[in-house]
GULUMMI-559568 format. One record per residue (C-alpha): residue number from 1; chain; x, z negated, y negated. Coordinates in Angstrom, 2 decimals. Layout:
(NUM,"A",(X,Z,Y))
...
This chain:
(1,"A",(20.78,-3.60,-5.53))
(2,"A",(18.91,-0.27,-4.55))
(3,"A",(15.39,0.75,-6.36))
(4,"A",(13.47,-0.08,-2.85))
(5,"A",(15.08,-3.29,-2.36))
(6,"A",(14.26,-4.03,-6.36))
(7,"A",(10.48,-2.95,-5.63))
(8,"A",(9.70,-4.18,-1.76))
(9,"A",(7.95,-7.54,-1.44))
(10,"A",(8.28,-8.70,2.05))
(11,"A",(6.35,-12.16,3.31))
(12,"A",(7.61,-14.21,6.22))
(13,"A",(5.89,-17.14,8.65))
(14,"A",(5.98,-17.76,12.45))
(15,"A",(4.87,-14.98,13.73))
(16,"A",(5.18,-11.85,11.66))
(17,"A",(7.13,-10.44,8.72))
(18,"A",(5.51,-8.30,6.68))
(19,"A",(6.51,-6.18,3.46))
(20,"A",(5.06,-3.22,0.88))
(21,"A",(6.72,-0.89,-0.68))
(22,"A",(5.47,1.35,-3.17))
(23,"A",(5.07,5.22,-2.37))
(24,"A",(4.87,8.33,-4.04))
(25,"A",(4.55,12.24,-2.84))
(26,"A",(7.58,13.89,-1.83))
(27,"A",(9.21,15.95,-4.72))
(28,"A",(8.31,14.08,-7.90))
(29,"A",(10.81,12.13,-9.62))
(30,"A",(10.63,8.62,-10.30))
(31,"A",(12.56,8.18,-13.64))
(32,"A",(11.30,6.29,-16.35))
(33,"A",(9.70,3.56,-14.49))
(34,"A",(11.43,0.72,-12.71))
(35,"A",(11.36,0.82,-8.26))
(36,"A",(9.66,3.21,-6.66))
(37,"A",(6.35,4.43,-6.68))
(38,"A",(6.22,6.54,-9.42))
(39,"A",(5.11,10.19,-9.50))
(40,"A",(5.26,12.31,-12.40))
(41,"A",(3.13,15.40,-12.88))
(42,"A",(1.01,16.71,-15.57))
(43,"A",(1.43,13.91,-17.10))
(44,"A",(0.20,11.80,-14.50))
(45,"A",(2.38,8.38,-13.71))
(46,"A",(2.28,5.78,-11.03))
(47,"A",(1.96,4.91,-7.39))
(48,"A",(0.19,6.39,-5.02))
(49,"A",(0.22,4.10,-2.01))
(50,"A",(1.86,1.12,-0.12))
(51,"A",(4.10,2.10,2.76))
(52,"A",(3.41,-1.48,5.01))
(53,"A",(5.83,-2.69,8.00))
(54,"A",(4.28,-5.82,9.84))
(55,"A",(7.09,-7.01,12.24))
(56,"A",(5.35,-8.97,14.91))
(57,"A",(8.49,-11.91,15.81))
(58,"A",(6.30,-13.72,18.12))
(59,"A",(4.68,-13.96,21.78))
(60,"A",(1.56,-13.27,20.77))
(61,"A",(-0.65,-9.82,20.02))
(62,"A",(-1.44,-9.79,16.67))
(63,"A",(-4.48,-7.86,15.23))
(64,"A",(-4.51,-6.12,11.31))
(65,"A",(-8.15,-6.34,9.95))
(66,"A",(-8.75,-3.67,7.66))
(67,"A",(-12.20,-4.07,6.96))
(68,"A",(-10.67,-7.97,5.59))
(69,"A",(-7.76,-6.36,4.19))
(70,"A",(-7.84,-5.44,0.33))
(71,"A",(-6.45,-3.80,-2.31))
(72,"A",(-5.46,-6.12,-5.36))
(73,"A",(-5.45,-4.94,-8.99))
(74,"A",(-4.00,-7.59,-11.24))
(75,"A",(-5.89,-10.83,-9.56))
(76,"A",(-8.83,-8.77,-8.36))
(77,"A",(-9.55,-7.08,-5.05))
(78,"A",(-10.99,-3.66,-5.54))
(79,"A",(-12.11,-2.64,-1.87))
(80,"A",(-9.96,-1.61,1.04))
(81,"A",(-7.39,1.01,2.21))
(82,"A",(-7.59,4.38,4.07))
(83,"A",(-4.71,6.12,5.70))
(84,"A",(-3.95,8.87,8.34))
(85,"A",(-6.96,9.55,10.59))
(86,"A",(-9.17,8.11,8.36))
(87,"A",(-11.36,10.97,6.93))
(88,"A",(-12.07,11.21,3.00))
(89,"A",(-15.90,10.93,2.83))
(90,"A",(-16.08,8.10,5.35))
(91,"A",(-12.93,6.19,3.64))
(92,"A",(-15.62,2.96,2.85))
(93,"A",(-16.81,2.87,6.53))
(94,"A",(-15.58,0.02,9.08))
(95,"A",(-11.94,1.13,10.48))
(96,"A",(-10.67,-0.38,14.05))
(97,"A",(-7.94,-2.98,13.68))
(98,"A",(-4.40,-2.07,14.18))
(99,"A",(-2.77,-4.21,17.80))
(100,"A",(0.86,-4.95,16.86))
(101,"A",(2.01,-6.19,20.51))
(102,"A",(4.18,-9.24,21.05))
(103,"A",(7.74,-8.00,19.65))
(104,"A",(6.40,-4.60,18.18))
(105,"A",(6.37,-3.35,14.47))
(106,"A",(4.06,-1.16,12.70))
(107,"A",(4.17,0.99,9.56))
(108,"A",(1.57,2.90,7.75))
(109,"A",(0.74,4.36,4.75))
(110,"A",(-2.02,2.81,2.63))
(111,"A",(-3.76,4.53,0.00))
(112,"A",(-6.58,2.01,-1.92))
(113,"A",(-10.33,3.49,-1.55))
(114,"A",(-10.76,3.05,-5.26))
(115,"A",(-8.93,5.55,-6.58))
(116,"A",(-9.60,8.52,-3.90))
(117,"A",(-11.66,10.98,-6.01))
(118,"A",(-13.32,14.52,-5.19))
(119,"A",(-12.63,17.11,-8.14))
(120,"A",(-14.63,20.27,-7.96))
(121,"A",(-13.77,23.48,-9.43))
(122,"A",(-11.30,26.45,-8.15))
(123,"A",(-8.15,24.01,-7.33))
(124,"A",(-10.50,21.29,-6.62))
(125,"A",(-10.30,18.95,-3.66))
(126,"A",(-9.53,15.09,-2.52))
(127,"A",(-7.38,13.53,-5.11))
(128,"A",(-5.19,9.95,-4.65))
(129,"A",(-5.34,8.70,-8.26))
(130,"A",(-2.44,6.70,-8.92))
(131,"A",(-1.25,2.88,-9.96))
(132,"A",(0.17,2.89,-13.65))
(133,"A",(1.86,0.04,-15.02))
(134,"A",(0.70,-3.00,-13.76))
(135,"A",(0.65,-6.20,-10.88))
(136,"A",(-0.79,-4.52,-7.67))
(137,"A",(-0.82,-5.84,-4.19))
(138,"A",(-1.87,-6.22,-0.77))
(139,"A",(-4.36,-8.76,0.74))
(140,"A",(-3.83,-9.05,4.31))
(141,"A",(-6.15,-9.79,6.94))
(142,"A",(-4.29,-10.29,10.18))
(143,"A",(-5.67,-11.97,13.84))
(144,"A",(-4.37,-14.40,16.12))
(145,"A",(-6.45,-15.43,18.76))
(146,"A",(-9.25,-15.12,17.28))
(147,"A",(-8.29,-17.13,14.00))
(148,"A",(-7.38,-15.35,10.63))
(149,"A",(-3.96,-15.48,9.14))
(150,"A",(-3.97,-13.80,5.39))
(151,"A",(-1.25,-13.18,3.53))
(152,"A",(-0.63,-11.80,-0.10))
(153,"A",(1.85,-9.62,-1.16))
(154,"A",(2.56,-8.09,-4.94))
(155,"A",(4.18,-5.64,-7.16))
(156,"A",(4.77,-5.09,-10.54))
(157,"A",(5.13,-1.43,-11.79))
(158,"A",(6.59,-1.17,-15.65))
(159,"A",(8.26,0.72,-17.78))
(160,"A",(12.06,0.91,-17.94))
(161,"A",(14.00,2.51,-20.93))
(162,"A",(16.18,4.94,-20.11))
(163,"A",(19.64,5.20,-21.07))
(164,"A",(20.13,8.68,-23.86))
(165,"A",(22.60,10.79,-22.48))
């Protein structure tokens, strides 16, 4: 069984399937932690975002509600998403929905609101803090004419011992 396929929690009903899968910048390793997700730099561990696929397998249009849909840290929500197009400062504004058409898929990169940070200074700039060990997740806010459909999906990130060698 791969890492992603070890890490990926996908969710099923009648008329979509959707999954997350953890995320991490391009160039940092993932070892010592089990799935994906994990960067390593300066000493800094964990997952950045949630890359999320919604697979629309019916006849109808079906509508993602970001403002309804929410980051989950253990069994608490803590606010909502940003990704692409979305600018830093105005991350906790209202965001359009997302129209996944009768057959169509989408896939975006989430990054939770909560830990997006400004550091100051010389190298300073908009930061994506990180998800350490722990149960993380996704609440989902979809619409189907007109009536909400919500489903939850989670991950667990946790250390895994290495083999010496």
């Amino acid at each position: 069984m791969s890492k992603e396929s070890e890490i990926t929690r996908t969710k099923k009903n009648a008329l979509f399937e959707v999954s997350i899968t953890p995320s991490w910048e391009k160039g940092f390793k993932s070892s010592g932690f089990l799935g994906l997700g994990i960067k390593e730099t300066g000493g800094t561990t964990g997952c950045e975002s949630f890359i999320l696929t919604l697979k629309n397998i019916s006849n109808k249009d079906i509508a993602i509600v970001w403002d309804k849909t929410l980051f989950i840290d253990n069994t608490q929500t803590r606010g909502a998403f940003m990704f692409e197009g979305v600018r830093y400062i105005e991350r906790d504004a209202s965001k359009p929905s997302d129209l996944v058409l009768s057959g169509g898929t989408l896939t975006k990169d989430i990054y939770p609101n909560i830990l997006v940070h400004y550091e100051s200074g010389q190298y300073g700039g908009w930061r994506h803090g990180v998800m350490r060990e722990g149960v993380y997740g996704v609440y989902l806010t979809t619409e189907v004419d007109g009536k909400p459909i919500n489903e939850k999906l989670m991950i667990t990130i946790q250390k895994e011992e290495l083999p010496q060698g």
